[in-house]
MOPAC internal coordinates of N, CA, C and O (Angstrom, degrees):
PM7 1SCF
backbone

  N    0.0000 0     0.00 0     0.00 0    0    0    0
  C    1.4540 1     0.00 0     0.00 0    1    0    0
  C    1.5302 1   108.03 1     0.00 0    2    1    0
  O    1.2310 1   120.80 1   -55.96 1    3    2    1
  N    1.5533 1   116.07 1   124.04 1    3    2    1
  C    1.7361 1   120.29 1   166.20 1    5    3    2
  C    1.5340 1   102.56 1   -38.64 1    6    5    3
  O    1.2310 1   129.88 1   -12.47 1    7    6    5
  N    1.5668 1    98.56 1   167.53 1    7    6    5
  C    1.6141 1   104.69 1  -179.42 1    9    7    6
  C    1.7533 1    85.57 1   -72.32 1   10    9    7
  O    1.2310 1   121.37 1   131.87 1   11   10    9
  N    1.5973 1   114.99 1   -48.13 1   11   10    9
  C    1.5352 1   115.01 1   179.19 1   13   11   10
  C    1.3232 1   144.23 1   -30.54 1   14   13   11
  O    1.2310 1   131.15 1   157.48 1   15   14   13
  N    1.8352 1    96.08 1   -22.52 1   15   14   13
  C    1.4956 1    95.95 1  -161.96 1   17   15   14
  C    1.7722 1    88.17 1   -90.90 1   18   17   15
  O    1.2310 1   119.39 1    14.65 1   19   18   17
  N    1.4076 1   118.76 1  -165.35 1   19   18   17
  C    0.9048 1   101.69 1  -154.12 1   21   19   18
  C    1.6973 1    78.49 1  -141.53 1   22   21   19
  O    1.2310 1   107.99 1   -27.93 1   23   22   21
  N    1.5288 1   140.03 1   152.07 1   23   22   21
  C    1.4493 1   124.33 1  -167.12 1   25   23   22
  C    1.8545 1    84.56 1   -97.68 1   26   25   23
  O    1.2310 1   123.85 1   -53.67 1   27   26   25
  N    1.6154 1   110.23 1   126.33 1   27   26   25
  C    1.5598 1   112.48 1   154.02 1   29   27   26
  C    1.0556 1   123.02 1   -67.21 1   30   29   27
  O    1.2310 1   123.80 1   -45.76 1   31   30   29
  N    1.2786 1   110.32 1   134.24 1   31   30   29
  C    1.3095 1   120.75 1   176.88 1   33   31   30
  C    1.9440 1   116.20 1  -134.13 1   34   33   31
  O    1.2310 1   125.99 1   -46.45 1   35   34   33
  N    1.3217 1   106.10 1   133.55 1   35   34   33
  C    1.5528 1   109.42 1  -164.77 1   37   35   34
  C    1.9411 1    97.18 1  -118.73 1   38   37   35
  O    1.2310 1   132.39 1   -48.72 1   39   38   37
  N    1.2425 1    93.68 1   131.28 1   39   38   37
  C    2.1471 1   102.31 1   167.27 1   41   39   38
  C    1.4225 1    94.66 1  -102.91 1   42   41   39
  O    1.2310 1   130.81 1   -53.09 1   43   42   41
  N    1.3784 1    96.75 1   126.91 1   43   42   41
  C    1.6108 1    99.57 1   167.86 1   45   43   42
  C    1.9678 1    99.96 1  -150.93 1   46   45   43
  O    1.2310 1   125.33 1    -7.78 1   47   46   45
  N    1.2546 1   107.36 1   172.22 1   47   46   45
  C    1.6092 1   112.80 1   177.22 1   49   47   46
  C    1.4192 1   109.46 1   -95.78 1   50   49   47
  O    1.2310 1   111.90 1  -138.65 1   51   50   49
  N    0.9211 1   132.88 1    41.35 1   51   50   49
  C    2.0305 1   118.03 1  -167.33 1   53   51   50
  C    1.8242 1    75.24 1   155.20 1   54   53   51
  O    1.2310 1   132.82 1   -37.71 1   55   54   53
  N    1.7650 1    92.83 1   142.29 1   55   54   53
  C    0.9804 1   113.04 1   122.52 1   57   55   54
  C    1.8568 1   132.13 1  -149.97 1   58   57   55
  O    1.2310 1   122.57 1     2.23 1   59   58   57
  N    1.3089 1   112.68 1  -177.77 1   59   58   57
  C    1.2520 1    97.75 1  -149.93 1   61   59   58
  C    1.5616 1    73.29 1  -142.71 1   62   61   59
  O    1.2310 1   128.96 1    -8.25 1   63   62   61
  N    1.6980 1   100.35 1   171.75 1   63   62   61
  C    1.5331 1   123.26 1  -175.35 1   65   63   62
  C    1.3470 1   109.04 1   -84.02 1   66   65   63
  O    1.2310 1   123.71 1   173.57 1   67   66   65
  N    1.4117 1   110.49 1    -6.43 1   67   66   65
  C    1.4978 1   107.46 1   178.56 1   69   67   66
  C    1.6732 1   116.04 1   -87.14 1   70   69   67
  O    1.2310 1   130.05 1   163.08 1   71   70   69
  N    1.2165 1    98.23 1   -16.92 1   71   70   69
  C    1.5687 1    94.12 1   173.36 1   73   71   70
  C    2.0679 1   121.18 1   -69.43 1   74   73   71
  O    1.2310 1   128.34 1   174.79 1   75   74   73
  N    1.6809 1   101.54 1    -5.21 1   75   74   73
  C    1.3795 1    99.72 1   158.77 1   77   75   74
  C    1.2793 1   143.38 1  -104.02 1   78   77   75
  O    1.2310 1   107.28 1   -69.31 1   79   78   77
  N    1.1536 1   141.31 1   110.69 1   79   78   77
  C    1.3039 1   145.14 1  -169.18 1   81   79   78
  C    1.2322 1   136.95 1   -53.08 1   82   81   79
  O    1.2310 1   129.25 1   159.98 1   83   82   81
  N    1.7907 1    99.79 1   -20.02 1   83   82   81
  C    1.3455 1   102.54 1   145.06 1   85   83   82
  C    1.6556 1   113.51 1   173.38 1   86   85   83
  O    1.2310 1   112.82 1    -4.82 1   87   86   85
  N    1.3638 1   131.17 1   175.18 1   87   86   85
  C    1.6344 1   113.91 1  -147.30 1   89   87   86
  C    1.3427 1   116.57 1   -44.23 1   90   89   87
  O    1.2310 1   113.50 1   -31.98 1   91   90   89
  N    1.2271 1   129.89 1   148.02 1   91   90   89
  C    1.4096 1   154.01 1  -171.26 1   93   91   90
  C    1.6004 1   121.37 1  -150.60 1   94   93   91
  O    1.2310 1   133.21 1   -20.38 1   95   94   93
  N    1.4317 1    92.07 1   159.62 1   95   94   93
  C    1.9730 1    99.66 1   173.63 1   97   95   94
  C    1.1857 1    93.74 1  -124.98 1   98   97   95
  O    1.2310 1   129.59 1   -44.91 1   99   98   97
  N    1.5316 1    99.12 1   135.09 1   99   98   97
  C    1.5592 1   113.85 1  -170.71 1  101   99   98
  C    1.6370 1   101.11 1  -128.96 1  102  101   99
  O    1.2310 1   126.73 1   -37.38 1  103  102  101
  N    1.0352 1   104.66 1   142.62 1  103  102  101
  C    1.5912 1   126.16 1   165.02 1  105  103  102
  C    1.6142 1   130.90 1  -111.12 1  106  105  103
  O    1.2310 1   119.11 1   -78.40 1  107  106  105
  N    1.0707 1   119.31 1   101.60 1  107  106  105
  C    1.4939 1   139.88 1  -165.74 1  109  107  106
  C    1.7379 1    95.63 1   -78.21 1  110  109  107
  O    1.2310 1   116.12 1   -27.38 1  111  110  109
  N    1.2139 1   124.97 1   152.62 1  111  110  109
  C    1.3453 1   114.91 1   173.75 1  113  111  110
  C    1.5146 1   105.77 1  -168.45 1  114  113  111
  O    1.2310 1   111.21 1   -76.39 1  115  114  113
  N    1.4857 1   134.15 1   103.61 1  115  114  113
  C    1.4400 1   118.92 1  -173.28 1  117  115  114
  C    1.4458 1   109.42 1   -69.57 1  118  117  115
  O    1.2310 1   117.74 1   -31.33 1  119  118  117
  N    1.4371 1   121.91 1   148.67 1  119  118  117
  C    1.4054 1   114.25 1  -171.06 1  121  119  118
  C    1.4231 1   108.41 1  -133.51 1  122  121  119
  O    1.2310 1   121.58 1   -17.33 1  123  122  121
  N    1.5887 1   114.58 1   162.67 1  123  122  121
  C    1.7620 1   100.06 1  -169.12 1  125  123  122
  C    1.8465 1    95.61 1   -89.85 1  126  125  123
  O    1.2310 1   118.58 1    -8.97 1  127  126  125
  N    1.2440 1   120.31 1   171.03 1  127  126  125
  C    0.8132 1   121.35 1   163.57 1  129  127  126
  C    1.6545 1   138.27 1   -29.49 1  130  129  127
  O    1.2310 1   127.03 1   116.17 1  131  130  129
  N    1.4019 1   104.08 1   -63.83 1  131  130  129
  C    1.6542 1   129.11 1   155.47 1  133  131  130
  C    1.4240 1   112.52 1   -14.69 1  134  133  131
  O    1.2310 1   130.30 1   121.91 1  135  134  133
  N    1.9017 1    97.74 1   -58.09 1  135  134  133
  C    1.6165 1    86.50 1  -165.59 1  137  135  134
  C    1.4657 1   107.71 1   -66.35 1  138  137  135
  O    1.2310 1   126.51 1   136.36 1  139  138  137
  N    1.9443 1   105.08 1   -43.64 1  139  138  137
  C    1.4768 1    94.14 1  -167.02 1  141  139  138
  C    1.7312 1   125.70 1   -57.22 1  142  141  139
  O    1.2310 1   127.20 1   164.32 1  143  142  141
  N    1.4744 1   103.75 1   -15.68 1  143  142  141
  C    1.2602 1   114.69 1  -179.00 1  145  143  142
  C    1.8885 1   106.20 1   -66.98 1  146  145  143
  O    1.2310 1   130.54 1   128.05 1  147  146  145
  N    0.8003 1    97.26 1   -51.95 1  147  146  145
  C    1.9361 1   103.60 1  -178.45 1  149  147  146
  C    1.7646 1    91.25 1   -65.73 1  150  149  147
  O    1.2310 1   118.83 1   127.48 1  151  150  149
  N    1.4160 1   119.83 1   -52.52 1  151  150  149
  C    1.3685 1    96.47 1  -162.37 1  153  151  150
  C    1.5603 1   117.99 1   -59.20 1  154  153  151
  O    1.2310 1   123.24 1   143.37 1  155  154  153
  N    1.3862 1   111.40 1   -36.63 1  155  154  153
  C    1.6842 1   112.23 1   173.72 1  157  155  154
  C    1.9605 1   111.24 1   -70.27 1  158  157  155
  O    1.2310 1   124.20 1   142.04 1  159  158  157
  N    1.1632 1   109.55 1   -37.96 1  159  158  157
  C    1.5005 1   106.46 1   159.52 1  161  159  158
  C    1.3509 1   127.05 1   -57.97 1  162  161  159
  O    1.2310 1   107.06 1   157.04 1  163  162  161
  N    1.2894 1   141.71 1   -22.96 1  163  162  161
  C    1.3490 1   147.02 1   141.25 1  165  163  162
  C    1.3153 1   137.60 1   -61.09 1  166  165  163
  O    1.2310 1   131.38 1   168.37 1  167  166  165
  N    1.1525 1    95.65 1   -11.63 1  167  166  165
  C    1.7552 1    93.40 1  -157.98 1  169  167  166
  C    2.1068 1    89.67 1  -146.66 1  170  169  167
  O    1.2310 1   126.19 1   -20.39 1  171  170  169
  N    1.0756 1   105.70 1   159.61 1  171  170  169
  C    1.4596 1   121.45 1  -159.21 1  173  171  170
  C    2.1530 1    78.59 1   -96.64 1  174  173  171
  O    1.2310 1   124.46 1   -58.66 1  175  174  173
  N    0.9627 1   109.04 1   121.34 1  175  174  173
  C    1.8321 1   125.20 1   169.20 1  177  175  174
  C    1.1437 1   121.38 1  -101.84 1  178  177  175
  O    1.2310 1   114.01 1   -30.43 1  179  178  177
  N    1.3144 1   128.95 1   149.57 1  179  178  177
  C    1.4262 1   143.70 1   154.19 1  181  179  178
  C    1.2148 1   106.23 1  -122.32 1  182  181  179
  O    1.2310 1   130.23 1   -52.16 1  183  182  181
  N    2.0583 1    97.87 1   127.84 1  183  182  181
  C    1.2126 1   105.53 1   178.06 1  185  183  182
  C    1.7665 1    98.69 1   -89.09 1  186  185  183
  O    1.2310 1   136.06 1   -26.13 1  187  186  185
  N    1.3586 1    86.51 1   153.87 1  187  186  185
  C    1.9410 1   108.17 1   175.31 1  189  187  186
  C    1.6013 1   106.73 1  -122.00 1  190  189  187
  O    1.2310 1   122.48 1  -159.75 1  191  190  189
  N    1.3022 1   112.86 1    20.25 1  191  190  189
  C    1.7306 1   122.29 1   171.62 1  193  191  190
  C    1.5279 1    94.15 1   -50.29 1  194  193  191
  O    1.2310 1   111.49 1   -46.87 1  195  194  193
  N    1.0279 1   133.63 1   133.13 1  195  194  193
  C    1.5340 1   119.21 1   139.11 1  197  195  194
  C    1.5069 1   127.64 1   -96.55 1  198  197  195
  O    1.2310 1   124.31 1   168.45 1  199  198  197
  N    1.4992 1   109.33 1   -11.55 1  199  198  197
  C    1.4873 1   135.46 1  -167.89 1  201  199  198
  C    1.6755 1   115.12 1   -95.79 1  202  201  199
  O    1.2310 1   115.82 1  -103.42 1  203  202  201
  N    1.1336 1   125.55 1    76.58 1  203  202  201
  C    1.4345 1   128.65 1  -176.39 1  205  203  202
  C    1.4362 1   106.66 1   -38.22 1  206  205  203
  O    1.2310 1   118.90 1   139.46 1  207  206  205
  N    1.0970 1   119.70 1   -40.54 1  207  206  205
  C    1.7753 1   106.38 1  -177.44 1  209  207  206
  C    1.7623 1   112.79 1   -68.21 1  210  209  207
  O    1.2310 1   119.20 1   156.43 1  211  210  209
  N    1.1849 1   119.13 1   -23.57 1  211  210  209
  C    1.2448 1   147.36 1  -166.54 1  213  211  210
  C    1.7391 1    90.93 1   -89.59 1  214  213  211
  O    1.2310 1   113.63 1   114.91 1  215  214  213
  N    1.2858 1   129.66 1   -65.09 1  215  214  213
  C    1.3269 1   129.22 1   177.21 1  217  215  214
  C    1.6151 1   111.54 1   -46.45 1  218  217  215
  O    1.2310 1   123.92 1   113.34 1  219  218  217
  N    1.3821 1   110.09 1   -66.66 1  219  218  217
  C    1.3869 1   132.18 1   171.39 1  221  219  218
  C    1.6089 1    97.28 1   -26.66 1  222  221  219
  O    1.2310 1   114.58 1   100.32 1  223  222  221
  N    1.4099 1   127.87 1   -79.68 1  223  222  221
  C    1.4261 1   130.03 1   166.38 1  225  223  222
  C    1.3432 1   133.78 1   -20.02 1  226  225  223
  O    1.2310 1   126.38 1   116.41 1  227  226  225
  N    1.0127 1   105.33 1   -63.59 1  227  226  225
  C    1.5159 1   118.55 1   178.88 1  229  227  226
  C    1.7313 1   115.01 1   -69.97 1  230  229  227
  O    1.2310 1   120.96 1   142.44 1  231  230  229
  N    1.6014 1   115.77 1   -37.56 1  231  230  229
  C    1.3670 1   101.61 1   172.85 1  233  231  230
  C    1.5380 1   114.27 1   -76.78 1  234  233  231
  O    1.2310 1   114.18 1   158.30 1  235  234  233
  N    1.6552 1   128.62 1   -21.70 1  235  234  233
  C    1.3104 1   113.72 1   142.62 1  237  235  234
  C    1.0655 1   149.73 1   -45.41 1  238  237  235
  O    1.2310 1   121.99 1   142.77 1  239  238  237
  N    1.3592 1   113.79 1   -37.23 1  239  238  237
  C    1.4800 1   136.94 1  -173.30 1  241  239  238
  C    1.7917 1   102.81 1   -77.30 1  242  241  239
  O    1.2310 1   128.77 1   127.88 1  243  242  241
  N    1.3506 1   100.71 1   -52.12 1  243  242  241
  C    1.5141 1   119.58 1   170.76 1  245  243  242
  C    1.3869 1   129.70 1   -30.49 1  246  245  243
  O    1.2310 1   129.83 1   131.25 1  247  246  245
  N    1.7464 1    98.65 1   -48.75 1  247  246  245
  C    1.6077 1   139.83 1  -127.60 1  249  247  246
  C    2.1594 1    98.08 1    14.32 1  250  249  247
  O    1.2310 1   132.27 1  -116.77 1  251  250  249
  N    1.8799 1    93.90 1    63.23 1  251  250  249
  C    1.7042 1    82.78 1   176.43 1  253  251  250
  C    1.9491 1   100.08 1  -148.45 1  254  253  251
  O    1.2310 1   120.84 1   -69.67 1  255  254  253
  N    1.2088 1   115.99 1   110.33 1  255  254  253
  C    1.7934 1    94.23 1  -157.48 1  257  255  254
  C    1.4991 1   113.97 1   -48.15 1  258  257  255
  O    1.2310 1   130.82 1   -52.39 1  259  258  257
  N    1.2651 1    96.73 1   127.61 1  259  258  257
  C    1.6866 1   110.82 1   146.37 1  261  259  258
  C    1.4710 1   122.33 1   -88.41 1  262  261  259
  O    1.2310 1   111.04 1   -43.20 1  263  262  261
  N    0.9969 1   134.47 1   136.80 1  263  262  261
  C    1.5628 1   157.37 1   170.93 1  265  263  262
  C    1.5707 1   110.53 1   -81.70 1  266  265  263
  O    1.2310 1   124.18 1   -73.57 1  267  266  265
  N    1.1945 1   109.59 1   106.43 1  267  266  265
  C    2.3516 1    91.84 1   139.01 1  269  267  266
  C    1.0041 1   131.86 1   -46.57 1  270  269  267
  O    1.2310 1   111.25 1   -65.91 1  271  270  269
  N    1.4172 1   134.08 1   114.09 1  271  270  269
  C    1.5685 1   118.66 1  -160.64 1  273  271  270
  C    1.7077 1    88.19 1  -165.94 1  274  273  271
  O    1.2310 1   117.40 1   -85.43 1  275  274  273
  N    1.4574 1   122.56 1    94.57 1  275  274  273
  C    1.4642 1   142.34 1  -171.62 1  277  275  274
  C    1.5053 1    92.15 1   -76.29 1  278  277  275
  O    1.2310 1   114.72 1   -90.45 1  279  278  277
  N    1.1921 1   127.61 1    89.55 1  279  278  277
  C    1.9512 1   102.16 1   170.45 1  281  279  278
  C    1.8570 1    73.87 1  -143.13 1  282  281  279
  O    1.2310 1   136.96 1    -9.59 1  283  282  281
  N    1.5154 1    84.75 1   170.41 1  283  282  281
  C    1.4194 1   120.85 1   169.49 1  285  283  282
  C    1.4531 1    99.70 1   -95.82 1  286  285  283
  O    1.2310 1   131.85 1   -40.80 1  287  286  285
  N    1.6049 1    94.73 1   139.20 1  287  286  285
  C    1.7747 1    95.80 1   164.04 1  289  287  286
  C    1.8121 1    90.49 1  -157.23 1  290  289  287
  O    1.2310 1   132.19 1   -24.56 1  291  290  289
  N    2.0179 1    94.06 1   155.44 1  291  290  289
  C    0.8509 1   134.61 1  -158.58 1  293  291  290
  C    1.1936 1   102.70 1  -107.80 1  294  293  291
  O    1.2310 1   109.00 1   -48.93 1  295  294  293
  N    1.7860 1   138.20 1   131.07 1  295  294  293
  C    1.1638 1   130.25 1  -129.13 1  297  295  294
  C    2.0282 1    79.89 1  -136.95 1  298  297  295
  O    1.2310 1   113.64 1   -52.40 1  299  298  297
  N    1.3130 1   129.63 1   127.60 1  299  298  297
  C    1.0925 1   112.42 1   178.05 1  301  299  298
  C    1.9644 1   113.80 1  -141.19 1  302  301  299
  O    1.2310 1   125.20 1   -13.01 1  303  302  301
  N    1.0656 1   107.63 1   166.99 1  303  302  301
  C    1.8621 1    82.47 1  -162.34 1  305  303  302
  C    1.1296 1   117.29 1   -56.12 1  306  305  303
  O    1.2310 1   112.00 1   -28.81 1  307  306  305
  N    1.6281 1   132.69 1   151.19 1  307  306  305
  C    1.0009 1   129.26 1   178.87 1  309  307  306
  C    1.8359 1   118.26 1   105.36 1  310  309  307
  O    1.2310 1   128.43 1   153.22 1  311  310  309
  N    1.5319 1   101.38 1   -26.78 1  311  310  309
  C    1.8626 1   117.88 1  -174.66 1  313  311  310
  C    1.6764 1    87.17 1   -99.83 1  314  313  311
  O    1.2310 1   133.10 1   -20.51 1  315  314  313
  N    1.8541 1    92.28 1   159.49 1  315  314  313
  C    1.5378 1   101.05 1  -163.80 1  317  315  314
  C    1.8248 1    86.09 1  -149.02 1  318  317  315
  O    1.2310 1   128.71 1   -35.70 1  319  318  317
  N    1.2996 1   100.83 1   144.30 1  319  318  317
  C    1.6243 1   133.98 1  -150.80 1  321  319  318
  C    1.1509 1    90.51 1  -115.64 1  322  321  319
  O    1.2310 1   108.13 1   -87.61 1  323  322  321
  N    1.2662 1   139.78 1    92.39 1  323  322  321
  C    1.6927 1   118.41 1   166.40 1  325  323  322
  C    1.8984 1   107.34 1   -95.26 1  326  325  323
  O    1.2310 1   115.44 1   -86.44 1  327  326  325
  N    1.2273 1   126.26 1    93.56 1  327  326  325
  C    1.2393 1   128.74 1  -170.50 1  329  327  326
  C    1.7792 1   100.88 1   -83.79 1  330  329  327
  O    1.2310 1   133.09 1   -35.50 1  331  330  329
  N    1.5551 1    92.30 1   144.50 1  331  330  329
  C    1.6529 1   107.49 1  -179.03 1  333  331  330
  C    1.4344 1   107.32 1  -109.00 1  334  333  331
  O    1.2310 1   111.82 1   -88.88 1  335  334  333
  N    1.5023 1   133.02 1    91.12 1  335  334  333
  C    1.3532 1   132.73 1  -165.78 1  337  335  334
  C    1.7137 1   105.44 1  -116.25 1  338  337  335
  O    1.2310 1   139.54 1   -49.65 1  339  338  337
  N    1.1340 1    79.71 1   130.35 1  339  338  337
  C    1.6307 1   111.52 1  -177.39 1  341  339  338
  C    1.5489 1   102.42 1   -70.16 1  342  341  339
  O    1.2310 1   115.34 1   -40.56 1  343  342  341
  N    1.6270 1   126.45 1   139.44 1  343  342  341
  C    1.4949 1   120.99 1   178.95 1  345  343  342
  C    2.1280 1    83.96 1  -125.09 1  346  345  343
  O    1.2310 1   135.88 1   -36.81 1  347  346  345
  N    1.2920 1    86.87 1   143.19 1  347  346  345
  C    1.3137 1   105.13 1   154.91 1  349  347  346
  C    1.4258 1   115.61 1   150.55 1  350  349  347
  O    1.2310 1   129.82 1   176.87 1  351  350  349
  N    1.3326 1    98.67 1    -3.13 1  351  350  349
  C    2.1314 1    95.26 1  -178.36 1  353  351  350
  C    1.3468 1   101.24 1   119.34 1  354  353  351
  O    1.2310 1   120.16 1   -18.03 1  355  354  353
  N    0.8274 1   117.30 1   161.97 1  355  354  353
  C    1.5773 1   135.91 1   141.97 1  357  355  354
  C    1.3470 1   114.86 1    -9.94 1  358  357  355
  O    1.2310 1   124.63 1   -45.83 1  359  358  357
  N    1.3667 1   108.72 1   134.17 1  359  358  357
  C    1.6712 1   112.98 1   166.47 1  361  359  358
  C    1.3794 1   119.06 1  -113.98 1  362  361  359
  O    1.2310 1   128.69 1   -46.72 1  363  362  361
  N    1.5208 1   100.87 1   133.28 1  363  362  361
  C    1.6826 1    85.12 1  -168.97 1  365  363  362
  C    1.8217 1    94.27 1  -104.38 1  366  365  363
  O    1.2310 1   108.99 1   -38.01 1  367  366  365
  N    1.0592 1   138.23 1   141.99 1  367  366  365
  C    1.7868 1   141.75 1  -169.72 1  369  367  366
  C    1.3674 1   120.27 1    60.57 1  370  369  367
  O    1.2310 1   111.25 1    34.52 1  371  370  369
  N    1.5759 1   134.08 1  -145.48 1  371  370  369
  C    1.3086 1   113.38 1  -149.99 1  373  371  370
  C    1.5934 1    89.94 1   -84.63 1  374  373  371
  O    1.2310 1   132.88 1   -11.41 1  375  374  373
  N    1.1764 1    92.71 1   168.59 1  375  374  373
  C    1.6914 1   115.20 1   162.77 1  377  375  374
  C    1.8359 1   111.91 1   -96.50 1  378  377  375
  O    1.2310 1   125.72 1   -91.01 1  379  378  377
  N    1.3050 1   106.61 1    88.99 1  379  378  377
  C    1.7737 1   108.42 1  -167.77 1  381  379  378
  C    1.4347 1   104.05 1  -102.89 1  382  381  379
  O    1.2310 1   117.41 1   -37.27 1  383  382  381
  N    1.4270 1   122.53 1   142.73 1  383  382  381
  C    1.2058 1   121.67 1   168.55 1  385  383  382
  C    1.0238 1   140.17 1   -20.24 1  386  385  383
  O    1.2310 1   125.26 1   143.24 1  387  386  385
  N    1.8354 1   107.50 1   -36.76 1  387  386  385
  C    1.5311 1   110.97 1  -166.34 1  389  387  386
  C    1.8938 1    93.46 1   -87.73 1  390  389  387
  O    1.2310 1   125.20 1   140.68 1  391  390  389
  N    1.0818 1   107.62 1   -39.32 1  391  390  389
  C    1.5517 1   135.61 1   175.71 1  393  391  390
  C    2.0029 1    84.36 1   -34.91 1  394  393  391
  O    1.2310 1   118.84 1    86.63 1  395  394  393
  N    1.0357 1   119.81 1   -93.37 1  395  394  393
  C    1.3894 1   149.18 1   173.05 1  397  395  394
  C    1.8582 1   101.83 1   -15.14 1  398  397  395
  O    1.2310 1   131.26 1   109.11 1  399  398  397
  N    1.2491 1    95.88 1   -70.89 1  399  398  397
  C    1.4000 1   111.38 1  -163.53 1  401  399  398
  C    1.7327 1   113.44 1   -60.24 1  402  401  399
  O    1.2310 1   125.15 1   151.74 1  403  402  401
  N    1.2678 1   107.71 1   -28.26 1  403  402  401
  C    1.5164 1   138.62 1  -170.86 1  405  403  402
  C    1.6930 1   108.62 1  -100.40 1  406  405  403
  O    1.2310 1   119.84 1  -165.74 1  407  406  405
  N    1.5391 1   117.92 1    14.26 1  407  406  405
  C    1.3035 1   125.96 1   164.35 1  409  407  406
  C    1.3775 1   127.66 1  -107.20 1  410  409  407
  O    1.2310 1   107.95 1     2.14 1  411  410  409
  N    1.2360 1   140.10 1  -177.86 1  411  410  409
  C    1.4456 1   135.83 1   156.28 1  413  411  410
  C    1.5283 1   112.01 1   -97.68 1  414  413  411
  O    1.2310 1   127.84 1   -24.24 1  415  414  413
  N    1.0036 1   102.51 1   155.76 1  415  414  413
  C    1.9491 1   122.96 1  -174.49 1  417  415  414
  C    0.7560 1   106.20 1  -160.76 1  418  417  415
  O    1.2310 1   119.41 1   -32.77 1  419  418  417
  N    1.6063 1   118.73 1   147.23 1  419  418  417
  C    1.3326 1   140.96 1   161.05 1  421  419  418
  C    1.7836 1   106.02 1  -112.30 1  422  421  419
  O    1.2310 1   126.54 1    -2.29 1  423  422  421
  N    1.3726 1   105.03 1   177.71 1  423  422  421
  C    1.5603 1   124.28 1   156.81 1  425  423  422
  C    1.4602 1   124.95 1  -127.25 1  426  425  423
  O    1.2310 1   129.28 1   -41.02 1  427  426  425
  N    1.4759 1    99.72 1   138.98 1  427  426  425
  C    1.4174 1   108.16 1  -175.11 1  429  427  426
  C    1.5351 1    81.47 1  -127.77 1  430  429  427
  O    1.2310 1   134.61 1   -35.55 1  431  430  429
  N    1.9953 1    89.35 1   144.45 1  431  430  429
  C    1.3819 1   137.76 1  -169.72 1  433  431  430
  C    1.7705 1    81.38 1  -103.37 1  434  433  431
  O    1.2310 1   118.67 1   -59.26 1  435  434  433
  N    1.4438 1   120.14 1   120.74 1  435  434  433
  C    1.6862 1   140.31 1   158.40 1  437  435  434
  C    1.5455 1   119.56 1  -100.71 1  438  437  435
  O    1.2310 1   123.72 1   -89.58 1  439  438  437
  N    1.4983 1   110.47 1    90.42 1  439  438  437
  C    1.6824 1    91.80 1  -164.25 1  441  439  438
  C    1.8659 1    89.84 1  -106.56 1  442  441  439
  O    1.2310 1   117.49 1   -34.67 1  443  442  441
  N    1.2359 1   122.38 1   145.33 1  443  442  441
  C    1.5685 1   118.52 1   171.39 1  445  443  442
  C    1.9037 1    96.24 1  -107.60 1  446  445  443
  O    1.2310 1   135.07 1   -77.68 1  447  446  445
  N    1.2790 1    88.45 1   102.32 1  447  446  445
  C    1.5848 1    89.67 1   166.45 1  449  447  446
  C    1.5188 1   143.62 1  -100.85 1  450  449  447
  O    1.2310 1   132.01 1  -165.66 1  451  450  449
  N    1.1309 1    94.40 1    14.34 1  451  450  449
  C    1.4658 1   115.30 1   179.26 1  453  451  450
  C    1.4854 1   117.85 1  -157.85 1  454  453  451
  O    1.2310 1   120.10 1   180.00 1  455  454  453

């Protein structure tokens, strides 16, 4: 990568195998908060929230805005996935802020390195 280019980086809640275009080595990595906070402060982001209550959350949690922004994206070496995953089971009805806010989560670091 040029010093120019700039490393992409996408926040999203889930990810899935469809966001690669085709075989890859991937690196999973849980991360503390901190980092994800510097990594979206460094680097120019696209949110992949599709869930406004879920957006709403995270730019609090953040204190950095998150967006609703439903798109598909394509994960390719070098781009980094920082996913915001909710722990607790299954949800049975809506997924509401307070619902959200009143759970545990971690972050996972998505690096495609090959």
């Amino acid at each position: 990568m040029s010093p120019q280019e700039e490393t992409k980086v996408y926040i999203a809640n889930a990810f899935s195998l469809q966001m690669l275009e085709t075989d890859a080595v991937i690196r999973f990595k849980k991360v503390p908060i901190e980092t994800v906070k510097q990594l979206l402060t460094n680097n120019n982001y696209i949110s992949a929230i599709g869930h406004e209550a879920t957006a709403k959350y995270l730019s609090e949690l953040l204190s950095i805005p998150i967006s609703t922004n439903r798109i598909s994206i394509k994960l390719k070496p070098g781009t980094i996935l920082i996913v915001f995953q909710l722990k607790g089971g299954r949800i049975s009805g809506e997924l509401t802020y307070e619902l959200i806010k009143n759970m545990p989560y971690e972050f996972w670091l998505v690096e495609v390195l090959a």
